[in-house]
C-alpha positions in Angstrom: 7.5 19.8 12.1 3.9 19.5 10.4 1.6 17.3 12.2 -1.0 15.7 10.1 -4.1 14.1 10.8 -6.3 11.4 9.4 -9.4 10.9 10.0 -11.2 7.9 9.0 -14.6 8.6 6.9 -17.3 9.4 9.5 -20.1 8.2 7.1 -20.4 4.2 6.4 -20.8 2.9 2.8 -23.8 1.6 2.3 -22.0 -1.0 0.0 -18.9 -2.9 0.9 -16.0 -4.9 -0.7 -17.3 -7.5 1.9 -21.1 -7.3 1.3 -20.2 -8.7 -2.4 -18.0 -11.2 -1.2 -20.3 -13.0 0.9 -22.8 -13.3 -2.2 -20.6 -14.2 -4.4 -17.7 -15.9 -3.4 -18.6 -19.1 -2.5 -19.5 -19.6 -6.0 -16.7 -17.9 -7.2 -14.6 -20.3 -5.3 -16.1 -23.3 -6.8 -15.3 -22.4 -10.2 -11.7 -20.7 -9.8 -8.8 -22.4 -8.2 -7.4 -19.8 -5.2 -4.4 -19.4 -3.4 -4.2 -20.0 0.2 -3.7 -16.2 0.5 -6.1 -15.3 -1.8 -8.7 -17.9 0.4 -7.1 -16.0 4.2 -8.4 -13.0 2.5 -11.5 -13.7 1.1 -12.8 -15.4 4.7 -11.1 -12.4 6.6 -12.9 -9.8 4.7 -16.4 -11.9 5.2 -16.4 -12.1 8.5 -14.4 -8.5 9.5 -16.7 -6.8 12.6 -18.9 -9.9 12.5 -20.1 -12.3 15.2 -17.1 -14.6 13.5 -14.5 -12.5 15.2 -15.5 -12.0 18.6 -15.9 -8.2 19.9 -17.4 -6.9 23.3 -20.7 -5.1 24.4 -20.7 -1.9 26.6 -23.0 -1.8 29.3 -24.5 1.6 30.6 -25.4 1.1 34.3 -27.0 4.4 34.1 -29.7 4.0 31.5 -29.2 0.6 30.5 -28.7 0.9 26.9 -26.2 -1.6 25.0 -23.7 -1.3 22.0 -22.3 -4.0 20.4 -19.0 -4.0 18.9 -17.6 -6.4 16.7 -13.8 -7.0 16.4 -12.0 -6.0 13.3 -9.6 -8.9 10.6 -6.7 -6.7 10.6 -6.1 -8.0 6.8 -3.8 -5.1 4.6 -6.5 -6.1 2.2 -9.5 -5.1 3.8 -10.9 -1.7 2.9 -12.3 -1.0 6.6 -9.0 -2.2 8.5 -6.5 0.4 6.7 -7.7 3.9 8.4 -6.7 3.1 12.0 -3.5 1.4 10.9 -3.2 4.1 8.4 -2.9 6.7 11.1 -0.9 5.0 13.5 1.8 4.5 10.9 1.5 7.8 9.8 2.1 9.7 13.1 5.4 7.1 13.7 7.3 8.3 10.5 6.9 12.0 11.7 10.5 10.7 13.5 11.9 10.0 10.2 11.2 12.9 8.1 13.2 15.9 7.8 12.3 19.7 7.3 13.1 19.5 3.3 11.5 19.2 -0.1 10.7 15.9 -1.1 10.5 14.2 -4.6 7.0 11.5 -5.9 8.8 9.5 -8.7 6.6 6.7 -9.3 8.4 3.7 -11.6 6.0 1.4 -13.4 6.5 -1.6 -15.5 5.3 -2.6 -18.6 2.4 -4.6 -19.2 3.8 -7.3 -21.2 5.3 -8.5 -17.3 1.7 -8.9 -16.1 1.6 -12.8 -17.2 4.8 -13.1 -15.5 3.7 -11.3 -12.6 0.7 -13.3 -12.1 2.8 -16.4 -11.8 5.6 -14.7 -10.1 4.2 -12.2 -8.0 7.0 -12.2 -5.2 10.0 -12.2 -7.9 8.6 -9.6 -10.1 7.9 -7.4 -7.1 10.7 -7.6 -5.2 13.0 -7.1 -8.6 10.9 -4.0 -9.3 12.1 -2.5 -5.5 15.5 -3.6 -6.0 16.0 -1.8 -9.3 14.2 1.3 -8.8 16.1 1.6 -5.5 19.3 0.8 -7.2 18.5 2.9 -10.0 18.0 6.5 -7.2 20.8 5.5 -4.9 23.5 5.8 -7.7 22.5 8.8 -9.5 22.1 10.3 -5.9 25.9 8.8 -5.7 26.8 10.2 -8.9 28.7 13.7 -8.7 27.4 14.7 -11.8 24.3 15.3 -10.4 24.5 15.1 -6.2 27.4 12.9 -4.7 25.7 12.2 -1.4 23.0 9.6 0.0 19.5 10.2 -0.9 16.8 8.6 1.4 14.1 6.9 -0.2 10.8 5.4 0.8 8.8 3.1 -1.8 5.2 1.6 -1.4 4.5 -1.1 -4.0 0.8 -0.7 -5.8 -0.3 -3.2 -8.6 -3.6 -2.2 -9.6 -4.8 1.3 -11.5 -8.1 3.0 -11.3 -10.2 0.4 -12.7 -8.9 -2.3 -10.8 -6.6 -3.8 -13.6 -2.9 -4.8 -13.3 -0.8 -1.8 -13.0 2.1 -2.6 -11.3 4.4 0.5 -10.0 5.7 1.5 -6.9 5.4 4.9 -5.5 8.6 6.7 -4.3 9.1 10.0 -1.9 13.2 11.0 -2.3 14.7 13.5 -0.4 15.4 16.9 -2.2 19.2 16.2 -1.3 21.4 13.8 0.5 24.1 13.3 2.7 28.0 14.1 1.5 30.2 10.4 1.8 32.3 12.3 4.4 29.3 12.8 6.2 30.3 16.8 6.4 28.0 18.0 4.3 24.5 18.1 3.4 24.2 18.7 -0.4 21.7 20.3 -2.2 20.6 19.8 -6.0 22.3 22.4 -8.2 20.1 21.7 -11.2 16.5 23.0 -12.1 14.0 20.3 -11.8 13.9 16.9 -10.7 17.3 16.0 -9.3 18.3 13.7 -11.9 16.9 13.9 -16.0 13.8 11.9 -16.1 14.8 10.1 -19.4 18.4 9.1 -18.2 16.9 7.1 -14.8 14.4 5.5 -17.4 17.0 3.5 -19.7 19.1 2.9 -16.6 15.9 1.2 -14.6 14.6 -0.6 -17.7 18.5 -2.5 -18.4 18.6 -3.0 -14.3 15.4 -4.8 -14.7 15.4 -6.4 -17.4 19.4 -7.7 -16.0 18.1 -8.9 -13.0 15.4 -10.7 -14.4 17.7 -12.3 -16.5 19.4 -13.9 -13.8 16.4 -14.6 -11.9 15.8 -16.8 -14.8 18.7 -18.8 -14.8 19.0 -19.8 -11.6 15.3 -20.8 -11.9 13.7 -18.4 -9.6 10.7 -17.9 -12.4 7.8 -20.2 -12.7 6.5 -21.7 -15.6 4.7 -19.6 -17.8 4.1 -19.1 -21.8 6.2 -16.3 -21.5 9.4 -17.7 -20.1 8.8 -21.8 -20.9 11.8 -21.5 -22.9 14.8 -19.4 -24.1 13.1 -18.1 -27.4 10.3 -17.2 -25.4 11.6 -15.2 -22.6 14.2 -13.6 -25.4 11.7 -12.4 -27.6 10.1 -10.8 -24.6 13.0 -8.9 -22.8 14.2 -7.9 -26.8 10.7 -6.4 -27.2 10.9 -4.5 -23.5 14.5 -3.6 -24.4 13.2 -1.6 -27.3 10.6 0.3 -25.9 10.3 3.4 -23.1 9.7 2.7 -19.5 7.6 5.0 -17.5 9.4 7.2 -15.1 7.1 9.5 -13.6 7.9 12.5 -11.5 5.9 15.0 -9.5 7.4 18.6 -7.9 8.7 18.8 -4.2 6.1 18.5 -1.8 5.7 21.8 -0.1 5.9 21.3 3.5 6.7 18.0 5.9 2.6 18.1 6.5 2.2 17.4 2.5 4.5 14.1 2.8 2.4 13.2 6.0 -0.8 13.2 3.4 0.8 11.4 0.8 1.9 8.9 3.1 -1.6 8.4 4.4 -3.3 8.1 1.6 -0.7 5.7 -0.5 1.1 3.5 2.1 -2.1 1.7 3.5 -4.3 1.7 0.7 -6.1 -0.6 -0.6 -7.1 -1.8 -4.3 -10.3 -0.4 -4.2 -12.0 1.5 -1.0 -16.0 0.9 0.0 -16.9 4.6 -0.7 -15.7 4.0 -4.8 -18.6 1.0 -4.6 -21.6 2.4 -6.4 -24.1 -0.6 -6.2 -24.0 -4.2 -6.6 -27.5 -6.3 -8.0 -26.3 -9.7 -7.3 -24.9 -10.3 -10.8 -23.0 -6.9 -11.9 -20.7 -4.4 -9.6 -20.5 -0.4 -10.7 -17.7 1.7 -8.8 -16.0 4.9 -9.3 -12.8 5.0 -11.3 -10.9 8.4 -12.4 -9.7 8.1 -16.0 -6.3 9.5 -15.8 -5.8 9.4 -20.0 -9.1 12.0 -20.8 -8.6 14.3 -17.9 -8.5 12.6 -14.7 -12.5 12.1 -15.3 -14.4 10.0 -13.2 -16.1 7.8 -14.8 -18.7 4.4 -13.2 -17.3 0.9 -14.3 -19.6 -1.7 -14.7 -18.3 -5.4 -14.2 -20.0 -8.8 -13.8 -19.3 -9.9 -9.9 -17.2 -12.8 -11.0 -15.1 -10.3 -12.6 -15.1 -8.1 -10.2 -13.8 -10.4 -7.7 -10.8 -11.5 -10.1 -10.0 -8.2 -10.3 -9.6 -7.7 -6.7 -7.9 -10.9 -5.7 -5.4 -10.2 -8.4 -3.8 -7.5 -6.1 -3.5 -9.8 -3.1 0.4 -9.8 -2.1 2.2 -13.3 -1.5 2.2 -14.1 2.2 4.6 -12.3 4.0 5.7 -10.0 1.3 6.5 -6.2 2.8 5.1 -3.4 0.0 6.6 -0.4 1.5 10.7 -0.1 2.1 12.8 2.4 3.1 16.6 3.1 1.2 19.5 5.4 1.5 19.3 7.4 4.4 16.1 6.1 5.8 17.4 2.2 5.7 16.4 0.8 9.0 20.0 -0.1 9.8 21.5 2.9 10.2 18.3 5.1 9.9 18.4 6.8 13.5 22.4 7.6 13.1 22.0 9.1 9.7 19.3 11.7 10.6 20.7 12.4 12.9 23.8 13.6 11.4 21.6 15.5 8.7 19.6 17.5 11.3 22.6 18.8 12.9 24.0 19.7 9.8 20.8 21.1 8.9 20.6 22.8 12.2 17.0 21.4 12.2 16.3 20.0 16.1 15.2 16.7 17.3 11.6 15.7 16.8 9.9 14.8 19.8 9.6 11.4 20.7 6.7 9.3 19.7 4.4 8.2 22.1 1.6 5.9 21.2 -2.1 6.5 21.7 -4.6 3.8 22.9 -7.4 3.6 21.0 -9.2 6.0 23.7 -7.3 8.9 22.8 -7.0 8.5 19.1 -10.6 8.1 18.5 -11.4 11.1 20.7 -8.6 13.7 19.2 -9.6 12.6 15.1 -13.6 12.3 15.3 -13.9 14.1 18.5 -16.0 11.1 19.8 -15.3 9.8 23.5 -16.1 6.1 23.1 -15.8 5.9 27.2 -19.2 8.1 27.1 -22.7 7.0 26.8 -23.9 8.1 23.8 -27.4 7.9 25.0 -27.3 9.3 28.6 -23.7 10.5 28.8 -22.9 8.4 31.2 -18.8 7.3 32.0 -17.5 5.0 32.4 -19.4 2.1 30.2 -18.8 -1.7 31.1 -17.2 -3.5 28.8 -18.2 -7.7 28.7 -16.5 -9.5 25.4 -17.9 -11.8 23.3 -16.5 -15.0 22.2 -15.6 -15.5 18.9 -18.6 -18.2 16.8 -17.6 -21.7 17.2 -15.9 -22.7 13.6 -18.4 -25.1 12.7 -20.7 -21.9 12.4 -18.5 -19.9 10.8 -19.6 -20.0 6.7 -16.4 -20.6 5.2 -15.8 -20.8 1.0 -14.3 -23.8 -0.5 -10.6 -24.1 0.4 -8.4 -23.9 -2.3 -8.0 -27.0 -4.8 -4.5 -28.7 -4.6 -2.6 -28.8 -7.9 -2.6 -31.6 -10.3 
């Protein structure tokens, strides 16, 4: 099976998500009410590989020289704290992938939910994961088109290019599934994707808009002008009713080393990255963005700070809330049993078993760099001394959230 690596960039930005927060957030705080979430990320970001956190120095007894390293926030959010994880993650599900096509469907819902999603955001995303899931599993279970088990894997993303609310959720689906006898392993019989594009678009859209329906009545929606009251919230799912979803879907993959990549790059990313950041002059931010509707372009966006900032938070997830899931074949119930049972009848062997790499190793096999080495003298080994974190009343800290009314 393809083995892929991922390397994090070797270059630093010269501007950071983080450098803009700590000019601007403080004020930014003042003025608009954050969550507690959105306030854990904020601080995390500001004070990620700073004095704040703690870290250790490395001592060379050899020529004396010192390095200072700075310990990392481990926030999802944070633009420097994905690439590690990202890898680590990534060489785990090398266990779960078999030696097959696989499909990208991406599902996306409409804009007119954004309102609702900004006052929902853990009901509207989990609904969106429940009927998109829903919505694969039984045309995979369908004979007209497969009869067997796909196995799915979904990463939730809510923002597009230029930072705005775009909610969707990435999906990989095996080119096939698993017969309900468990006998077979059954392979698509039509030309293209595996089910008609069109078809899984009016099935998702009534799932959706059924569920949240009945999230509704039991009360599981917050207030908001778009659900307030039953004229309201009908005018809004007629409207949605009327119009096409988006169901968008992308050719097998070539090899297993293609999913690897996809994986990477989607399952740990973040709203925007550092290296998009073009410059920030204390007032206005400029970053990168790729205009998918002229021609996948890319294009600088200019946006006041305050803006900018908005922007950003908007795609922070509710506390606790998991944004990739696996379905089908790959549930985590049953996942190990089911492979399994599709390897042998693919005659495809057993991976190897993972085996984790300290940080040593997987520092020195992506970058090539031996952080046990001198980089001065080549000395090894270094002594290591840590460094305490910065009592809290030094640590800056923006205002904390106001309670509500």
């Amino acid at each position: 099976m393809a083995h892929a690596d991922h390397a994090a960039p070797a270059v630093r930005p010269a501007l950071e998500v983080a450098d803009i927060l700590r000019a601007r957030a403080d004020a930014y705080g003042a003025a608009h009410p954050l969550s507690p979430q959105q306030h854990r990320v904020v601080n995390d970001l500001i004070h990620c590989r700073t004095a704040a956190l703690g870290g250790f120095k490395t001592h060379c007894d050899e020529c004396g020289m010192v390095t200072i390293q700075y310990a990392s926030c481990r926030n999802r959010h944070c633009p420097k704290c994905q690439s590690l994880a990202q890898t680590q993650w990534v060489e785990k599900q090398c266990a779960n992938l078999l030696d097959i096509g696989y499909w990208h469907v991406v599902f996306t819902l409409p804009h007119e939910l954004n309102p609702l999603a900004q006052a929902n955001p853990a009901a509207i995303y989990k609904l969106l994961f429940k009927a998109a899931s829903r919505t694969l599993l039984e045309f995979g279970h369908n004979p007209r088109w497969l009869g067997g088990e796909l196995g799915i894997t979904m990463v939730l993303h809510t923002w597009g290019q230029n930072l705005g609310q775009h909610i969707h959720v990435h999906c990989i689906v095996t080119d096939g599934g698993l017969s309900p006898d468990k006998d077979r392993w059954l392979s698509p019989t039509r030309k293209g994707f595996l089910f008609p594009t069109r078809a899984l678009s009016k099935v998702f859209r009534g799932k959706y808009l059924d569920f949240l329906t009945t999230a509704r009545r039991k009360g599981e929606l917050r207030s908001n002008p778009d659900s307030d009251d039953d004229h309201a919230f009908a005018r809004l799912t007629a409207a949605l009713r009327s119009r096409d979803w988006v169901v968008y879907t992308k050719a097998p993959f070539a090899d297993t080393g293609q999913v690897l990549g996809y994986l990477g790059r989607y399952t740990h990313k973040t709203a925007v990255s550092n290296h998009r950041l073009v410059d920030f002059d204390g007032e206005h931010v400029r970053f990168r963005w790729r205009d998918y509707a002229h021609g996948n372009k890319v294009k600088v966006m200019q946006l006041d700070a305050d803006e900018f900032i908005r922007r950003f938070l908007l795609h922070v997830l509710p506390h606790g809330f998991t944004r990739l899931r696996h379905y089908g074949l790959l549930a985590n119930r049953f996942r190990a049993t089911k492979l399994a049972r599709c390897r042998e009848l693919l005659g495809q062997p057993e991976p190897e078993p993972f085996v984790p790499e300290n940080t040593q190793a997987m520092m020195l096999r992506l970058t090539g760099k031996d952080i046990t080495v001198c980089e001065h003298c080549g000395h090894s080994p270094l002594r290591q001394v840590p460094i305490s974190m910065a009592p809290p009343e030094t640590v800056w800290q923006i205002p904390r959230p106001r309670p509500p009314p």
